[in-house]
Steps between C-alpha positions, in 0.01 A plus 500: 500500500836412649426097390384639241854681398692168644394297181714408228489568121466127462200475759369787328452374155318184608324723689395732195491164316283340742215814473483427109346125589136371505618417832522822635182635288262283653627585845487860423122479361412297818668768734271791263182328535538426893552898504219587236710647336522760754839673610602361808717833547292774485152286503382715198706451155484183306683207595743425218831362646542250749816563705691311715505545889755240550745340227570279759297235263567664156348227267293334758361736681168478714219726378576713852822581375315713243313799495300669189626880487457767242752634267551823716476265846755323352743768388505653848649152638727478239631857403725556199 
C-alpha cells in the first residue's frame, strides 16, 4: 500500500486509463481462467477481479504479478 500511496495523479490516470484497454482485458481473462475463476483469497467466491501484487510492471506485467480475487477478497486489501 505505501507504493501504492507514492503514485502520482498523472501515473494514476494512465493507470485507470490503461485498465479500460483490450490490453489489459485479455490479461485479466487469462489471469481468471488460470484461477477457474476461483478466488484466490478466500478459495471459495468467484474470481472476478484480477489485482495487482506488484505495480512494479503496471502495463507489462507478467501473469505472476496477478492474482484472481473476489469482490469481498479484494475490498479487504484495499479498504475505503
Amino acid at each position: 500500500e505505501a507504493r501504492k500511496s507514492s503514485k502520482t495523479s498523472q501515473w494514476w490516470q494512465w493507470y485507470n486509463a490503461y485498465l479500460r484497454t483490450p490490453e489489459w482485458a485479455a490479461r485479466r481473462d487469462k489471469v481468471l481462467k488460470r484461477c477457474n475463476y476461483v478466488c484466490q483469497g478466500c478459495g471459495e467466491r468467484r474470481a472476478i477481479l484480477a489485482h495487482h501484487l506488484t505495480y512494479d510492471r503496471a502495463g507489462a506485467e507478467m501473469l505472476f504479478d496477478l492474482v484472481g480475487l473476489c469482490q469481498q477478497c479484494h475490498d479487504q486489501l484495499h479498504p475505503k
